[in-house]
KOLLUM-785851 format. One record per residue (C-alpha): residue in one letter; x, y, z. Coordinates in pm, whole numbers. Layout:
! KOLLUM-785851
a, X, Y, Z
...
***
This chain:
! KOLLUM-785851
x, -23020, -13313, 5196
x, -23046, -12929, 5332
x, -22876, -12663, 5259
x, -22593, -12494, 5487
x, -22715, -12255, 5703
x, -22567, -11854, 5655
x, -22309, -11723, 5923
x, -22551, -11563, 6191
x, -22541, -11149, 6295
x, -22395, -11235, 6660
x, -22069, -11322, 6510
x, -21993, -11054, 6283
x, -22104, -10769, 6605
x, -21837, -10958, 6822
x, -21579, -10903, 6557
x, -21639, -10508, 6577
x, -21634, -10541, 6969
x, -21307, -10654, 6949
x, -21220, -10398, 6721
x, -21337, -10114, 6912
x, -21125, -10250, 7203
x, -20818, -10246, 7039
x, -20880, -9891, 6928
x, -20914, -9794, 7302
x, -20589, -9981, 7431
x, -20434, -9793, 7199
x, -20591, -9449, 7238
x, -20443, -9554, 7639
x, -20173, -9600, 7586
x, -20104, -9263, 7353
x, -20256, -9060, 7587
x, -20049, -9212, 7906
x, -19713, -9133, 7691
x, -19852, -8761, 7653
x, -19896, -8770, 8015
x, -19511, -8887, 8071
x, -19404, -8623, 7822
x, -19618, -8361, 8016
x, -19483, -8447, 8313
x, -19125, -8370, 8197
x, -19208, -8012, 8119
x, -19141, -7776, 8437
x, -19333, -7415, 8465
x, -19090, -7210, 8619
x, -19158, -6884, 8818
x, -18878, -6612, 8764
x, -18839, -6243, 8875
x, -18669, -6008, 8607
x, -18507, -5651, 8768
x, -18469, -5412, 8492
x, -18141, -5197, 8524
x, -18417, -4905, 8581
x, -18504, -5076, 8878
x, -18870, -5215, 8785
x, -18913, -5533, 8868
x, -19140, -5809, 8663
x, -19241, -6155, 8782
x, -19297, -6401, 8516
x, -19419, -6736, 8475
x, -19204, -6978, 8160
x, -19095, -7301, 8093
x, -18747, -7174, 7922
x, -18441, -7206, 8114
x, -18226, -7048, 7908
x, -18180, -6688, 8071
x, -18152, -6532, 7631
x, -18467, -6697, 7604
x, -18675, -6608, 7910
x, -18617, -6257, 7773
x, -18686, -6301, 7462
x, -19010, -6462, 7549
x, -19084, -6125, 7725
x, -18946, -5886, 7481
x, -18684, -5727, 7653
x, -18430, -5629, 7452
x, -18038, -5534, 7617
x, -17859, -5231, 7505
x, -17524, -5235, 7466
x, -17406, -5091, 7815
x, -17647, -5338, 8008
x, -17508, -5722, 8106
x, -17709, -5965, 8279
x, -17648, -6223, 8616
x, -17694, -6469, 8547
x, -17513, -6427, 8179
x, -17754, -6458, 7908
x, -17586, -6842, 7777
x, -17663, -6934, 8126
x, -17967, -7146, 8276
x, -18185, -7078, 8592
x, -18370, -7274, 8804
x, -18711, -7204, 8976
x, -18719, -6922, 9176
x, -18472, -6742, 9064
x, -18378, -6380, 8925
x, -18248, -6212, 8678
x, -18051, -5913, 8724
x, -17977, -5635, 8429
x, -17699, -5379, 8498
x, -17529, -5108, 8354
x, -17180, -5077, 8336
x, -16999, -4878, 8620
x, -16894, -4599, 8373
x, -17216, -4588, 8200
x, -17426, -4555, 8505
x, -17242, -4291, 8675
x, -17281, -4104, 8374
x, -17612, -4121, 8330
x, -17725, -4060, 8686
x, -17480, -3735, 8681
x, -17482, -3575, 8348
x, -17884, -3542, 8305
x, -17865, -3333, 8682
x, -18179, -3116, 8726
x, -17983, -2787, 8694
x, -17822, -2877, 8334
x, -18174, -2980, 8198
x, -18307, -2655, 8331
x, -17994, -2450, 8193
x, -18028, -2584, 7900
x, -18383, -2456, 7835
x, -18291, -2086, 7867
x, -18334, -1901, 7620
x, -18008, -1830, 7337
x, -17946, -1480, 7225
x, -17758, -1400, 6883
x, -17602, -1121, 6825
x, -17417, -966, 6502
x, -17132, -760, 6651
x, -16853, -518, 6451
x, -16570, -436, 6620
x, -16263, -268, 6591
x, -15934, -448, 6667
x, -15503, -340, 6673
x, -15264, -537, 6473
x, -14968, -557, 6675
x, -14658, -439, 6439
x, -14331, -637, 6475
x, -13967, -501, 6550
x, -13714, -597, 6272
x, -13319, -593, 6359
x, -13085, -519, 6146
x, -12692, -571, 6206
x, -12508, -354, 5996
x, -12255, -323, 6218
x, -11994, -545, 6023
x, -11890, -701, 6319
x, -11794, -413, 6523
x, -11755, -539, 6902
x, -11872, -185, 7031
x, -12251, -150, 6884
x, -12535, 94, 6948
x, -12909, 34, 6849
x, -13053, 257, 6656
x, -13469, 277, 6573
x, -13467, 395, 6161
x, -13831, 328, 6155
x, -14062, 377, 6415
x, -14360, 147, 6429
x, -14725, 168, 6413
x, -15032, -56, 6490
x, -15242, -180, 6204
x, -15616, -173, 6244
x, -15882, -461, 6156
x, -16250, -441, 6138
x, -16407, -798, 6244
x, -16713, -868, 6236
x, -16841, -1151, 6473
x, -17187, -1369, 6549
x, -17176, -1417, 6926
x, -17419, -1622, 7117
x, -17527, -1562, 7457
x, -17711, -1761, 7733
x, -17788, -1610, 8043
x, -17609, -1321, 7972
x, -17255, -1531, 7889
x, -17078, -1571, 7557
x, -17052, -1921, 7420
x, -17055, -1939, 7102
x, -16829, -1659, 6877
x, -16777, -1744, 6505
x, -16567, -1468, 6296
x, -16778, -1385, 5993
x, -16544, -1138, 5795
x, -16259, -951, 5890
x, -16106, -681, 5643
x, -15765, -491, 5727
x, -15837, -134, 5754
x, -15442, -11, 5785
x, -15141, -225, 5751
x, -14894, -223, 6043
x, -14566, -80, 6034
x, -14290, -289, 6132
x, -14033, -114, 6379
x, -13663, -119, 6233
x, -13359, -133, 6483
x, -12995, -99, 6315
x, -12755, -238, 6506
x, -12448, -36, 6437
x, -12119, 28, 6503
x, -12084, 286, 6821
x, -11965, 632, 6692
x, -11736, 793, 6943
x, -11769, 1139, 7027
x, -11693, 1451, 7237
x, -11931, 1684, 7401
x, -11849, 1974, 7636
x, -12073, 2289, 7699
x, -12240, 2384, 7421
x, -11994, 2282, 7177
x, -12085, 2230, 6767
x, -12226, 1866, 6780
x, -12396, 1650, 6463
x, -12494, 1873, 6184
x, -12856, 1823, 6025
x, -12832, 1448, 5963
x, -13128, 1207, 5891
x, -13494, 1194, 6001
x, -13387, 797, 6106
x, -13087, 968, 6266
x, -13282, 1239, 6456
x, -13521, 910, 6574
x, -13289, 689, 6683
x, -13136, 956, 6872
x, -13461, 1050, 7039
x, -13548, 704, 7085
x, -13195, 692, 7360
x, -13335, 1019, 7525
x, -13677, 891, 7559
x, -13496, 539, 7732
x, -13299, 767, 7979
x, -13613, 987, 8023
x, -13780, 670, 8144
x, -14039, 687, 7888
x, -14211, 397, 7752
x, -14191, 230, 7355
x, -14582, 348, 7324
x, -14458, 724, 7431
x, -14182, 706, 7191
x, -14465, 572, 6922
x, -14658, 901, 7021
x, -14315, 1101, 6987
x, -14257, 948, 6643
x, -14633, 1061, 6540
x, -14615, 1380, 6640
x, -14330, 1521, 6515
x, -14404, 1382, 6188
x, -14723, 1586, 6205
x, -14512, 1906, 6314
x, -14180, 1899, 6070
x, -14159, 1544, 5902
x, -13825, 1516, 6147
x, -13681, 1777, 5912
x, -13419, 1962, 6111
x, -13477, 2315, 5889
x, -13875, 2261, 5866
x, -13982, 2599, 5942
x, -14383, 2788, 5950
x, -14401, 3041, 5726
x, -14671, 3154, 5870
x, -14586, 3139, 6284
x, -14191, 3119, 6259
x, -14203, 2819, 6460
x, -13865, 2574, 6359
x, -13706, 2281, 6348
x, -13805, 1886, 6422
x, -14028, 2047, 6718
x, -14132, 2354, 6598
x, -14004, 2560, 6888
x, -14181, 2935, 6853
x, -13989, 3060, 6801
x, -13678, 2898, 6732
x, -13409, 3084, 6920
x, -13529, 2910, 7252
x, -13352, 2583, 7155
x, -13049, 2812, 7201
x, -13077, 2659, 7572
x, -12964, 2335, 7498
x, -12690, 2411, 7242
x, -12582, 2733, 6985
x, -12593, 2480, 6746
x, -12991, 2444, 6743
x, -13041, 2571, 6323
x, -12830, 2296, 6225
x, -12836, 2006, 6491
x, -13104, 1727, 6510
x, -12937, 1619, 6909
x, -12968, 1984, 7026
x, -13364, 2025, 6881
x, -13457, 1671, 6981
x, -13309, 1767, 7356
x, -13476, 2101, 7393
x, -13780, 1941, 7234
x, -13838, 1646, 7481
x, -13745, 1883, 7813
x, -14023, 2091, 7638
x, -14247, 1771, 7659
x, -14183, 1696, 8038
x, -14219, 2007, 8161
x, -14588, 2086, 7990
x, -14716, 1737, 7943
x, -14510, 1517, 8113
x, -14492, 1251, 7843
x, -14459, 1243, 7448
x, -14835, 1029, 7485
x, -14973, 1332, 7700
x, -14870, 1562, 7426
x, -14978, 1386, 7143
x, -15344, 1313, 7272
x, -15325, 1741, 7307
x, -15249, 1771, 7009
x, -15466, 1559, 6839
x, -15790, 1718, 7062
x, -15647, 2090, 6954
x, -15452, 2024, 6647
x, -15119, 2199, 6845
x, -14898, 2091, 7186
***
């Protein structure tokens, strides 16, 4: 009896054949679903106009207009929008548009103009400057006139400018200020504040050159003067002048008189028996000086400003 015979080579090398087809049916079969899936994905071409105008053709397979710029790294600012709107998606062919807004445009194509980049290029000059300024004074009025229906005003106190001292840092540019910042400022003399009484109107008699107010006060003698200088014409600043310079020559002191000259009175007429003109009363009688005093004014200097400015330059008017 012989023994059974082993399986022979043949059969196990057609197993393997077998094997290795299968494999490849497979491998087919993978690689013809890669081809379905590769057929699904399109390659778009799409032009991109920046809002500067440039324009940029690109090549993607995004349809999602965010994403085809994100793919190319352009970022929007805040004024800029897109069309279509960046949630939308495109088709082949097509573009996408980035504008500013209306406001935003016209503001940058006007306020960078060639002449205000060039202006603003020249060159800034700073300067340290002092300077000497008036401090208006302000009028006070007083009723003391206890109701009185018939009233006259009269000035008791004449008043006077201040004076400040400023001290400023001024820039220029082409010869024009703009910039001034105040740096200090220090009050040199404090104004004076005019004071009006409004009193009750005293009635009285003149004729000729009757015996009118006796010596009265220096706020008497100025409010008086301040009527004369009205009817004269004259202005508040001549009346200001008046005021100064007759506080230089008597203090408004009817019996000031110079020991030295003989002149007399609130104007220091030289000497003083001239003011006999405008009334026999003129040693005693601040209307009568103040009236020859002021006709003295027009006729040499015309105004009580005129006079004051001569006698400030000489020291006498």
């Amino acid at each position: 009896m012989r023994k059974a015979s082993k399986p022979s080579k043949p059969e196990k090398a057609s197993f393997s054949v077998k094997k290795i087809l299968i494999i490849t049916l497979i491998s087919f079969v993978i690689m013809g679903m890669m081809g379905v899936m590769a057929t699904n994905v399109q390659v778009k071409n799409v032009k991109i106009i920046l809002s500067s105008g440039y324009e940029k053709n690109v090549v993607t397979t995004n349809t999602k207009v965010s994403e085809i710029l994100k793919e190319n790294n352009i970022v929007l600012s805040d004024e800029e929008t897109t069309t279509p709107a960046l949630d939308e998606e495109i088709s082949d062919n097509k573009t996408i548009t980035i504008t500013l807004g209306e406001v935003e445009k016209k503001s940058a194509e006007s306020y960078f103009s060639e002449e205000e980049i060039l202006q603003s290029y020249k060159e800034i000059v700073e300067k340290v400057v002092t300077v000497q300024e008036e401090i208006p004074f302000e009028t006070e009025t007083r009723d003391v006139s206890n109701g009185s229906e018939s009233t006259q005003d009269r000035v008791v106190q004449a008043g006077s400018n201040g004076l400040k001292e400023i001290t400023y840092r001024i820039k220029y540019q082409n010869g024009e200020e703009i910039e001034k910042e105040t740096i200090s400022e220090n009050i040199i003399e404090e104004p004076v504040n005019k004071i009006v009484e409004v009193r009750t109107k005293a009635v009285t008699s003149r004729s000729g050159n009757s015996t009118r107010a006796s010596s009265g006060s220096a706020a008497d003698a100025q409010a008086y003067a301040y009527q004369r200088c009205m009817a004269y014409g004259w202005s508040e600043n001549d009346f200001d002048c008046l005021v100064k310079l007759w506080n230089k020559e008597s203090g408004w002191n009817v019996y000031a008189k110079n020991s030295s000259s003989g002149a007399y009175g609130i104007p220091q007429a030289l000497p003083g028996s001239k003011m006999a003109s405008a009334g026999s009363d003129y040693l005693n009688s601040y209307e009568t000086q103040v009236d020859w005093g002021l006709s003295y004014i027009k006729g040499r200097y015309g105004t009580p400003s005129a006079a004051w400015s001569h006698s400030v330059n000489t020291g006498w008017y």
